[in-house]
KOLTORGU-330159 format. One record per residue: residue number from 1; residue in three letters; x, y, z of N, C-alpha, C in turn. Coordinates in pm, 1 decimal, padded with zeros to 6 digits. Example, Ala and Ser with C-alpha at 12.3 -4.5 7.8 and 13.67 -1.06 7.14 Angstrom:
REM KOLTORGU-330159
   pos   code         nu         nv         nw        cau        cav        caw         cu         cv         cw
     1    ala    01319.0   -00569.0    00780.0    01230.0   -00450.0    00780.0    01320.0   -00330.0    00780.0
     2    ser    01285.0   -00225.0    00708.0    01367.0   -00106.0    00714.0    01290.0    00003.0    00787.0
This chain:
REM KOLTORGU-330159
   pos   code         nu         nv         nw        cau        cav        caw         cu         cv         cw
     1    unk    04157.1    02830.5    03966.2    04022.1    02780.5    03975.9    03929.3    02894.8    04016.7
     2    unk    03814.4    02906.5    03910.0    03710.3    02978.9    03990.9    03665.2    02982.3    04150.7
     3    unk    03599.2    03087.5    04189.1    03498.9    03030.2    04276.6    03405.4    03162.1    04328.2
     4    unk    03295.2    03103.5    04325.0    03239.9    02948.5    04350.6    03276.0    02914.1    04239.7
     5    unk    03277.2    02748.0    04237.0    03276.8    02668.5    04144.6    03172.2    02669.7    04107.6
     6    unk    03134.3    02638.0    03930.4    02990.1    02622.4    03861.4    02920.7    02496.1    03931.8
     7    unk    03015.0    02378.2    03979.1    02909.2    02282.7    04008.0    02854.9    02268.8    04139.9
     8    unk    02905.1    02395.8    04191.1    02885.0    02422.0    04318.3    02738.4    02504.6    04332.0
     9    unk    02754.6    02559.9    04258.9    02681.6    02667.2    04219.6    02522.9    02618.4    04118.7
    10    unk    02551.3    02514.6    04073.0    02446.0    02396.1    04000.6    02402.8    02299.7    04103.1
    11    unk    02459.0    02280.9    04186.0    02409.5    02236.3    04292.4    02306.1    02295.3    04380.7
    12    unk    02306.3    02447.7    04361.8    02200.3    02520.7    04448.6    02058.1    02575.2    04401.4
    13    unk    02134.3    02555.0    04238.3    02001.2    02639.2    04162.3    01988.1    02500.1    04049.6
    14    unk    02025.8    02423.2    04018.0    01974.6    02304.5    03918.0    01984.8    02311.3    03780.4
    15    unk    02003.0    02396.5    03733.1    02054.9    02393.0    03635.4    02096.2    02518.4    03524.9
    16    unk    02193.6    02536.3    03468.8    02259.3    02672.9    03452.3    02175.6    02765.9    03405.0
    17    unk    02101.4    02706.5    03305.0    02019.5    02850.7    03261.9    01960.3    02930.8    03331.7
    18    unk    01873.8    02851.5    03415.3    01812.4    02966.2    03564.3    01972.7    02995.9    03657.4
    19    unk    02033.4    02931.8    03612.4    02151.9    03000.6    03754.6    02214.6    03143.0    03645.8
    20    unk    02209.9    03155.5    03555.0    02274.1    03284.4    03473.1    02150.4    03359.7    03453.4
    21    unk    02011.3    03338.4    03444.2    01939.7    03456.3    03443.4    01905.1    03495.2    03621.8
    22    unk    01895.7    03421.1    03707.0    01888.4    03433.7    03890.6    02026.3    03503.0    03870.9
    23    unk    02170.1    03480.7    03858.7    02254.7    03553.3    03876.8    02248.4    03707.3    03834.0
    24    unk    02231.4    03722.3    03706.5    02199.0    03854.8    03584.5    02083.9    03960.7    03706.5
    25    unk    02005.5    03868.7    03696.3    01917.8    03962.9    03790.3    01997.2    04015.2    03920.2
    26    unk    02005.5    03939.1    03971.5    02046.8    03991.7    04112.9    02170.8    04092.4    04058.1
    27    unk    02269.5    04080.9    03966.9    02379.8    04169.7    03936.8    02322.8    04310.8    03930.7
    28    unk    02245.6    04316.8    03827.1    02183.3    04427.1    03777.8    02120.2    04485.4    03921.8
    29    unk    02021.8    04422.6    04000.0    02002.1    04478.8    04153.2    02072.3    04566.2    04208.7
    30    unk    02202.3    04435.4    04175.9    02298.6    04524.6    04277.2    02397.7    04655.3    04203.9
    31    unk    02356.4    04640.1    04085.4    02463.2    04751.3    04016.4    02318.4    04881.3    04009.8
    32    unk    02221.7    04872.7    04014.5    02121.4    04973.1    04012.6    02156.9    05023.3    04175.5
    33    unk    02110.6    04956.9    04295.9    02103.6    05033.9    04430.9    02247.1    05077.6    04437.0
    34    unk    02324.6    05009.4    04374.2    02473.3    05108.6    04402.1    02466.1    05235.8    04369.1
    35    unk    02431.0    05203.2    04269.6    02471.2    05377.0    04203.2    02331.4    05463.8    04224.8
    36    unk    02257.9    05418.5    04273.3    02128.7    05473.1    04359.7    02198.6    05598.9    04486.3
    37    unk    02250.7    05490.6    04568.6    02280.7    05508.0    04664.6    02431.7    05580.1    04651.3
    38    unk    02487.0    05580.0    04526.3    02642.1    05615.0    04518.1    02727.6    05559.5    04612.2
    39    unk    02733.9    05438.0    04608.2    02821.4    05331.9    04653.7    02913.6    05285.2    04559.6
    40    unk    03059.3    05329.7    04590.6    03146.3    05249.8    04476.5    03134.5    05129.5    04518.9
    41    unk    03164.5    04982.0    04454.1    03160.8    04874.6    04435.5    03276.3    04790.0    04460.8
    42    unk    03298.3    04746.4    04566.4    03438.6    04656.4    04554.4    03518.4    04556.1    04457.3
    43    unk    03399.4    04491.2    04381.0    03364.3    04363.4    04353.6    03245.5    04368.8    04235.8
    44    unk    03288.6    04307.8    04124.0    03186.5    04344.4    04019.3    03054.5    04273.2    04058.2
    45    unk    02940.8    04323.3    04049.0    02789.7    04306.2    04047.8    02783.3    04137.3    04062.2
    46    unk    02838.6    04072.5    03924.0    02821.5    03985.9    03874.8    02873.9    03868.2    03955.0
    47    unk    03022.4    03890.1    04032.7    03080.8    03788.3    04116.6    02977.7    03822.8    04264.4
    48    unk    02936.9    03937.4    04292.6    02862.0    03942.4    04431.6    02750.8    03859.0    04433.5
    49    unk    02668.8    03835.0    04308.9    02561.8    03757.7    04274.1    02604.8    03597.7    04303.5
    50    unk    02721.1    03588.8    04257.9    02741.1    03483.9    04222.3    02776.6    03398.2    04402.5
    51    unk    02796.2    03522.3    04451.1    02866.6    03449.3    04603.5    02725.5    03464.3    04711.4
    52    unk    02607.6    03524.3    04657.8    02486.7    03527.5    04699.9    02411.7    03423.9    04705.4
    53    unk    02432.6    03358.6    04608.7    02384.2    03269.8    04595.4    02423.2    03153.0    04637.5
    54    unk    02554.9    03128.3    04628.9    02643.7    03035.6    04664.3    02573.5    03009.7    04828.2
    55    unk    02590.5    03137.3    04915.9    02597.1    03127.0    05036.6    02403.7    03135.6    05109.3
    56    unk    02355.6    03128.4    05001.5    02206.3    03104.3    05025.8    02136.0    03206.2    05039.3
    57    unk    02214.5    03324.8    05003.3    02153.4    03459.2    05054.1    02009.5    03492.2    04957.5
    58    unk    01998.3    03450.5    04857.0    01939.7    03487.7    04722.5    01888.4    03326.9    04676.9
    59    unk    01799.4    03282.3    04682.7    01740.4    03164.7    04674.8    01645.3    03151.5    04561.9
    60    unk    01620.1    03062.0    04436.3    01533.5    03029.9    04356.4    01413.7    02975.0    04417.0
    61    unk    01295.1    03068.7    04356.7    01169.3    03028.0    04392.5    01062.6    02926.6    04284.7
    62    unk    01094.2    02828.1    04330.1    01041.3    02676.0    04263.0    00901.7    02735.5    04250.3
    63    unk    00795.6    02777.7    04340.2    00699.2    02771.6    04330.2    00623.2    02887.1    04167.4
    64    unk    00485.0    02769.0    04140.4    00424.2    02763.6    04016.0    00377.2    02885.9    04022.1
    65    unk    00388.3    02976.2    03912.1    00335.6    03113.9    03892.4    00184.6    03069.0    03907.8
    66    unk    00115.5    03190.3    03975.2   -00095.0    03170.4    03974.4   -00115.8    03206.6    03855.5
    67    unk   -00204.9    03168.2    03808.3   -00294.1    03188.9    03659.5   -00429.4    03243.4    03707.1
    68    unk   -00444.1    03343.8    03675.8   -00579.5    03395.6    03699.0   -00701.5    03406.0    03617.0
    69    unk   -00803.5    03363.8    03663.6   -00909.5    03348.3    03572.6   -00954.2    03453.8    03498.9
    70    unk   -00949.3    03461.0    03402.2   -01048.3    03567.0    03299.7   -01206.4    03563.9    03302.3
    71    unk   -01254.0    03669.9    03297.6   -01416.3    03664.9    03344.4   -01472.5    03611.2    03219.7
    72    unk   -01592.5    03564.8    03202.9   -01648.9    03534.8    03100.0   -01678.5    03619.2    03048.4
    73    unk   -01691.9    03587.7    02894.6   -01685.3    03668.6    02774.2   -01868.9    03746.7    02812.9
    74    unk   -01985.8    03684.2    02830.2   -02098.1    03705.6    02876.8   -02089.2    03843.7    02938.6
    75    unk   -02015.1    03807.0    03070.3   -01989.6    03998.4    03126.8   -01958.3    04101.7    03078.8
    76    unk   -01907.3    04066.6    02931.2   -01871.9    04205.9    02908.7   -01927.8    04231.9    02798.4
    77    unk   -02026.4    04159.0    02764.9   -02124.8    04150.3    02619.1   -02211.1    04208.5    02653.3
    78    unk   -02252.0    04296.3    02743.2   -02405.8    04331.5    02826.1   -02454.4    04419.0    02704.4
    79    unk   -02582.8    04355.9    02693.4   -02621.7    04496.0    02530.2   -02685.5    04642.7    02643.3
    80    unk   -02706.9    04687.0    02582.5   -02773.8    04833.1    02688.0   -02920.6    04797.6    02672.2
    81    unk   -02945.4    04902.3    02812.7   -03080.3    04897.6    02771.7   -03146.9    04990.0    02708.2
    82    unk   -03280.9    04897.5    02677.6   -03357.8    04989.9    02542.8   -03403.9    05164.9    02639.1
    83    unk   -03400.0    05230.6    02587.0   -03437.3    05341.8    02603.5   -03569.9    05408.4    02541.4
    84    unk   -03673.3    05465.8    02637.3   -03786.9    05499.0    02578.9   -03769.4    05635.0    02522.1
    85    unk   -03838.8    05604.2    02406.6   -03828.8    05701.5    02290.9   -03909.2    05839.9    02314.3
    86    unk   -03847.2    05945.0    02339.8   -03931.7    06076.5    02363.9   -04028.0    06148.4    02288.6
């Protein structure tokens, strides 16, 4: 038997697709500062993620991305001004 178990593991993050791209990420994290730092690795990237999460270390953030307003089109239409003719 694996472990963590997947439904263990679906239990923390809701449903697999965000639990394999939240996992992927954090792997890659951890396989970049390794070899940053030249740290051999005990344990592939991918199972450390996986026990990160498990144990709450690495948590999905529910909250709604901000949308930011774009200025009106008006502001940036400004014609120049007229210039007196010499």
């Amino acid at each position: 038997m694996l472990y963590p178990a997947m439904n263990e593991l679906l239990k923390k993050v809701g449903n697999r697709y965000m639990l394999v791209n939240l996992a992927a990420k954090r792997a890659r994290d951890i396989a970049i500062d390794a070899e940053e730092q030249e740290i051999k690795l005990t344990e592939k990237p991918v199972k450390t993620a996986l026990m990160d999460i498990m144990s709450d270390r690495i948590v999905l953030d529910d909250s709604e991305p901000q949308v930011q307003e774009e200025p009106a089109q008006e502001e940036f239409l400004e014609e120049p001004a007229e210039q007196p003719e010499a």
